[in-house]
N, C-alpha and C positions, 0 to 999 in steps of 0.2 A: 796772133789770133789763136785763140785756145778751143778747140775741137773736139767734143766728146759725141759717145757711141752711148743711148739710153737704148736699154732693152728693158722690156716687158710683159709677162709672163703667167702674172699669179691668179688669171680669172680665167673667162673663155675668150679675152681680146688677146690677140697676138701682137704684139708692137715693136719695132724698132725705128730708132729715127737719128740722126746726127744732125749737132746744130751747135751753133759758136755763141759769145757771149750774146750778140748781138737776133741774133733770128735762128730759126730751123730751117736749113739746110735738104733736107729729106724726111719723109717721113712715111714707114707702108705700115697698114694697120693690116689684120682680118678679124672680124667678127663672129667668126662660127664656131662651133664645134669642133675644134682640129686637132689633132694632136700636135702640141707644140716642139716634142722630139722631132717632128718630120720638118716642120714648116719653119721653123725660128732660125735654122741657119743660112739656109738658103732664102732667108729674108735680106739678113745679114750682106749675105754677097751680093745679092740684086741691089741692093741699097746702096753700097760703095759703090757700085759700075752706073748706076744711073746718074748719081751728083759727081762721078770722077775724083771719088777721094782713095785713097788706101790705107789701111789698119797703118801704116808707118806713120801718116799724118794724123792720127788719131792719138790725143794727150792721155785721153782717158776713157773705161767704162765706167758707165754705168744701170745697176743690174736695180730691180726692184725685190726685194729681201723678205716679204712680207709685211702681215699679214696674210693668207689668202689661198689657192690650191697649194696643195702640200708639192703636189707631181710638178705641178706648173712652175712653181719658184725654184724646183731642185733644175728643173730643163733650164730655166734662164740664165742660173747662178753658174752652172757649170758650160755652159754656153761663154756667157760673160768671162771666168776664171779660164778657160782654156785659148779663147783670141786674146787673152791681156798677159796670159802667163809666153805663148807663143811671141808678143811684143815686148816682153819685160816691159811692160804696161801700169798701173796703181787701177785698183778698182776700188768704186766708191757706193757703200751699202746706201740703199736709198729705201725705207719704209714709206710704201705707197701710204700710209696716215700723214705720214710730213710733207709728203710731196703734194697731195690734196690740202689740206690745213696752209699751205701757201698757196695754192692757186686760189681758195676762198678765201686766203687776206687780201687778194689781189684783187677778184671780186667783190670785196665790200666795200672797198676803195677807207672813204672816210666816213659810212655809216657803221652807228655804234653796236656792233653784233656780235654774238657770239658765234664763232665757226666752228663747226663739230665734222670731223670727216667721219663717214659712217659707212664700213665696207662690210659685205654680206658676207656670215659665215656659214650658218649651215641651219636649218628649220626657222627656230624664232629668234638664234644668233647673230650677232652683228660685233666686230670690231672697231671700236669707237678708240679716238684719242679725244681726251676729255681733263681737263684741267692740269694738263701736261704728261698725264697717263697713259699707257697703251692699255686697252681693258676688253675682254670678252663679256658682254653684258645682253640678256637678254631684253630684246629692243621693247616690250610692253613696262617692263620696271624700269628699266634707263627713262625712258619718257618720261614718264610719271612722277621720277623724280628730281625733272628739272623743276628750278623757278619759274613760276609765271610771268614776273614782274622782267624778265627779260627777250631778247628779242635773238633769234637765233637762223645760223647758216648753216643747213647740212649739207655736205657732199661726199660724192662717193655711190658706188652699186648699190649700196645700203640704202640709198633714198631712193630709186626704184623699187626696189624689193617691198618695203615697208611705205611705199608713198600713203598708202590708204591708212596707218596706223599714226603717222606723223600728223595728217591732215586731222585726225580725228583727237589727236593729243590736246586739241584746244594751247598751243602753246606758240604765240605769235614768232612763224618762219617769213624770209627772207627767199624767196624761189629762186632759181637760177635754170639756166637751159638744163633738158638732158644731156645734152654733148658736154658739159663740163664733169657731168656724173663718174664718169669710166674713165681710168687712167689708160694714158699714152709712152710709146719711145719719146717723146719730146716733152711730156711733163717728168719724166724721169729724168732725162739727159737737164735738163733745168733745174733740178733737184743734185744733181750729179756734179754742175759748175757752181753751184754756192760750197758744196762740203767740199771740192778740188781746191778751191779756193781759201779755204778753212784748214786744210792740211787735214781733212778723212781719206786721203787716199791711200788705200793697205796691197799688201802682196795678193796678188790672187791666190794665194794657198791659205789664208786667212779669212775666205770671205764663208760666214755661215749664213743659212736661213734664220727669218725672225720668226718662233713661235708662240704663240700668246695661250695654245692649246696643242695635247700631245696630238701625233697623228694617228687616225682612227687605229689605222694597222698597228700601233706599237700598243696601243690601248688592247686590242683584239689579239695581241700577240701573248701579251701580261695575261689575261683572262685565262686565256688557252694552256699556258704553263701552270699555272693556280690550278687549274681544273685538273691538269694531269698529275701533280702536286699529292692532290685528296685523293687521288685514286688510289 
């Protein structure tokens, strides 16, 4: 039985969860406002002592890489990289776009749609994978220029966020609950045994964040030295 550790990290959901080929095993969420430095490891340990497993019985992590808080992903990644490096472990990079983009194949079952994961970035930003692309797209032009003639599945924070812009896109969607909206430790950790499976599994001294935009600080960093530059 192959047993993976899905952590999750990159919004305001806290997530961890372990689960086998077969079902999830454990799973603790928080949804507030928390700093995930504080809260995400001793999620970690409460979670093995409630289901009785320990990191030795554990095949693999798996860490979600982005998309998404810049801070959030650095807490999860190195979270992930230091219990797998402690196991001489494989960690397995999991971009919350793919791990959503399968849950809504799963969701549409055998209706003919198109699935668009769609996680929030920042004002009118959104992170879309979209014709096998990972894309920073602002969500009024990305609508706009989808086809009409087709029929479509979004998931992801992103469809919160913009439910009122999506609904008003006049472009025939396919709804699904909010609970499928927000990624999980256990849509990760499910995301984690297809590429364990596939042979993604890397050293944890390998494992980087995915960025699709710089982070504001390093933006604000460049400015600041330009400006002292001209002086």
């Amino acid at each position: 039985m192959m047993i993976i550790l899905g952590i999750e990290s990159c919004a305001d959901i806290g997530s961890v969860a372990v689960r086998d080929e077969n079902k999830v095993i454990g799973e603790i969420t928080i949804n507030v406002k928390k700093n995930h430095s504080i809260a995400l490891a001793p999620m970690v340990d409460n979670l093995l002592k409630l289901v009785n497993i320990e990191l030795k019985d554990i095949e693999a992590i798996a860490v979600d890489v982005g998309p998404g808080s810049f801070t959030g992903l650095r807490i999860g990644i190195a979270l992930a990289a230091s219990l797998a490096y402690g196991q001489d472990l494989p960690v397995v990079r999991v971009s919350g776009l793919d791990a959503l983009f399968a849950v809504g194949k799963r969701l549409a079952a055998d209706e003919i749609v198109e699935v668009i994961p769609v996680i929030y970035g920042r004002h009118n930003e959104a992170y879309v994978l979209y014709a096998g692309e990972y894309m920073v797209v602002d969500i009024d032009k990305f609508l706009a220029g989808l086809k009409r003639d087709s029929k479509y599945l979004f998931i992801g924070d992103g469809c919160l966020f913009f439910d009122n812009k999506i609904i008003l896109s006049g472009l025939e969607v396919v709804k699904v609950d909010d609970s499928f909206h927000n990624l999980s430790g256990s849509v990760i950790a499910n995301s984690g045994i297809a590429g364990l499976l596939k042979g993604e599994g890397i050293s944890p001294l390998l494992v980087e964040p995915l960025y699709l935009r710089r982070p504001e600080v390093d933006v604000a960093l460049e400015k600041k030295l330009k400006l002292n530059d001209n002086c």
